[in-house]
N, C-alpha and C positions, 0 to 999 in steps of 0.2 A: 907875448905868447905865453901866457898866465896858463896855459892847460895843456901845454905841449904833449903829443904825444897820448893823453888823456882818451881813453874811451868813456863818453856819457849814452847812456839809454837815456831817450824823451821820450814820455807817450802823448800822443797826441801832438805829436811835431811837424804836421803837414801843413797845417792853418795856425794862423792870428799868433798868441803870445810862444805858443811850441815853436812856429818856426820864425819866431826872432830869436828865440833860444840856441835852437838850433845853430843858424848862423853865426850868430854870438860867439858858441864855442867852435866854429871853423876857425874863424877870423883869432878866436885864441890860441888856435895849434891842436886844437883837438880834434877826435871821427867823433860821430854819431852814428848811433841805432836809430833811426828813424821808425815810430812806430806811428801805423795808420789803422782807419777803421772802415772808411768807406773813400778815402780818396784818392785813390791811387795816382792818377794825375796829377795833383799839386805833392803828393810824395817823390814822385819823377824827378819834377823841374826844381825842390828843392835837393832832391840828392844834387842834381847837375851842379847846382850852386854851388853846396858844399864843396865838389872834386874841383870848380875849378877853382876854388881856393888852396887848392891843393892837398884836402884830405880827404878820408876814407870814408862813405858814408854807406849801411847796409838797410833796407827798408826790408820791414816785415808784418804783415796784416796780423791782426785780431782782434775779435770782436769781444769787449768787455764785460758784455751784457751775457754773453755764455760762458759758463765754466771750464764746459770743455777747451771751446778757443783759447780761453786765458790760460790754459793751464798747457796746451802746444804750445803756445807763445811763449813762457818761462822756459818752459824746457829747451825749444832752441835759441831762445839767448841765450840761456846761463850756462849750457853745454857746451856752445862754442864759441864764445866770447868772453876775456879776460874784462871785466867791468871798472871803471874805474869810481863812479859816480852815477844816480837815479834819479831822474827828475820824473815826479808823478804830475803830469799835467792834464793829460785826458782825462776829461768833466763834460756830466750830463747837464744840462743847462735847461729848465724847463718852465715856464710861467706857471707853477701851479698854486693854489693855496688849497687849505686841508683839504676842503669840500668837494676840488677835482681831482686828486689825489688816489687814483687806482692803485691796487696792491700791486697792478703791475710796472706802475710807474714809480711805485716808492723802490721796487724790487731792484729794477733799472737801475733807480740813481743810487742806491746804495751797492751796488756791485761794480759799476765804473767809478765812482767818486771817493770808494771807500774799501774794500773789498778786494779789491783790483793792487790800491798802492800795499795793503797790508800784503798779500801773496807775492808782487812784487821783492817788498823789503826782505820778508823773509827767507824767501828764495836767491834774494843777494848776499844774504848773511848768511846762508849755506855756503854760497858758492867762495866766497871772499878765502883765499891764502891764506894761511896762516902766517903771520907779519905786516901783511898788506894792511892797509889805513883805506877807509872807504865814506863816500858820503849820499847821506837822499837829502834833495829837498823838493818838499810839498808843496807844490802851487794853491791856494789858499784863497778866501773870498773872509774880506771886513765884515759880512755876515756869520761866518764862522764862530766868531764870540761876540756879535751881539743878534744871534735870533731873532729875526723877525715873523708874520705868518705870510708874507709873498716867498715866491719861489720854494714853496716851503719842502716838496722832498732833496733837491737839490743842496740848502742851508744845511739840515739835519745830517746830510750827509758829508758836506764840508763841517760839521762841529767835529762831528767821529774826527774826521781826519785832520784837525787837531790836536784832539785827546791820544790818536793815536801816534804826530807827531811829539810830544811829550813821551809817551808811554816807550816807543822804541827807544827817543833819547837814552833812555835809563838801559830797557834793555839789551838794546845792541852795544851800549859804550864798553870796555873803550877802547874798539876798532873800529866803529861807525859813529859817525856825526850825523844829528838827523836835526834838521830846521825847515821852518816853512816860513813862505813868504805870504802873507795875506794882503788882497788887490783892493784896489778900489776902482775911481773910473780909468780907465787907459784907455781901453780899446770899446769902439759902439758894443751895447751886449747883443749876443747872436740871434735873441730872442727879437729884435729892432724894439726894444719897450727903452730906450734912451730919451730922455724929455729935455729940455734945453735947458733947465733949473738941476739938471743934475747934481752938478760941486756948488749951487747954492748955499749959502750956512757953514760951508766946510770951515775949519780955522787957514787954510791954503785953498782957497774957491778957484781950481783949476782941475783940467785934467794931468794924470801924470801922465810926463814923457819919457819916451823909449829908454833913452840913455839913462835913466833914472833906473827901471826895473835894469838893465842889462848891468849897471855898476852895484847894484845890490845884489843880483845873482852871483858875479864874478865875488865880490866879500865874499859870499857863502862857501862859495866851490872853493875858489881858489885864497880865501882870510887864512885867521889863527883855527887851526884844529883844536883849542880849547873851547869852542863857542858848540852849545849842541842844547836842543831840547830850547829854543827861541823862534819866534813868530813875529816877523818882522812886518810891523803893519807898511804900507806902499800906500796909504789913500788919505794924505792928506789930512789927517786927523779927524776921519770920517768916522773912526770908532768912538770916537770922545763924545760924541753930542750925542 
């Protein structure tokens, strides 16, 4: 029970790696803020999970892609919820490269992917007690620091939220710990562009498993509060080649 008692907000914790997250931290003694965007059903039947593990779990819609919505959304979590931990996981996920690339697709993916964890953090670093010890961590893609040109509004705006994992490091310390974890393959991508050569070449030519991210997230949350301002690559040494 590594998180007892622990409030975490996830965004995007209704599907795939959010609600293993999610879970994760029931089964660690924690509640969750469950945040959704268009699922309200699979938000449902993962609160149900959560309680009947025995804790608390509160769902609440916003759409990331508006400022308005984002900016209701901050104000009633941070208003009525003591926070303990911030997982930025809700990410726009889109096949594009330059060439299809509409301003309003770049506008999209940098305001859910980017935009979104900065208002988040910041609005957590407001709210944060004075004594209290706090943490975020950035769910992250191995494209993040090696840019490529596929998915490319999607990458540019996972680099940002790298640089801006670093950059809060510095600025929120030292009451907030701020790390990300950067993925590789785990989960089919949502896009189905998964090809059967995927961990080909990898120096670890597999996909990662569950218990793999879930023991590297618990390090973050619940490790030494000295570690802050790191980007824990998850992919197998995907970044190296």
């Amino acid at each position: 029970m590594r998180l007892k008692n622990k409030t975490i907000l996830i965004t995007g914790a209704s599907k795939r790696i959010g609600r293993i997250l999610s879970l994760l931290i029931a089964r660690e003694g924690g509640d969750v803020l469950i945040h959704h965007n268009n699922s309200a059903p699979e938000a449902k039947v993962l609160q149900n999970e959560i309680q009947d593990h025995g804790r608390s779990a509160v769902i609440i819609q916003a759409d990331f892609s508006d400022l308005v919505s984002t900016n209701k959304f901050i104000d009633q979590v941070f208003n009525s919820h003591e926070i303990d931990a911030v997982i930025n996981n809700a990410s726009l996920f889109s096949n594009l490269d330059w060439s299809s690339t509409t301003i309003e697709d770049w506008r999209k993916h940098q305001s859910v992917n980017l935009e979104t964890p900065f208002l988040l953090s910041q609005a957590y670093a407001k709210s944060l007690k004075k004594g209290k010890y706090g943490k975020i961590l950035n769910m992250l893609d191995w494209r993040a620091l090696r840019p490529g040109a596929d998915h490319f509004p999607y990458t540019i705006s996972k680099a940002g939220l790298a640089a801006l994992t670093k950059s809060l490091a510095i600025g929120l310390a030292p009451n907030i710990s701020v790390n990300g974890i950067a993925l590789g393959a785990i989960l089919p991508p949502s896009d189905g562009g998964a090809t059967e050569n995927i961990t080909a070449g990898l120096p670890i030519p597999r996909w990662a498993m569950i218990p793999e991210l879930e023991e590297t997230v618990m390090f973050l949350l619940s490790g030494p509060a000295f570690i802050t301002g790191e980007i824990i690559h998850l992919d197998g040494g995907r970044h190296l080649i």
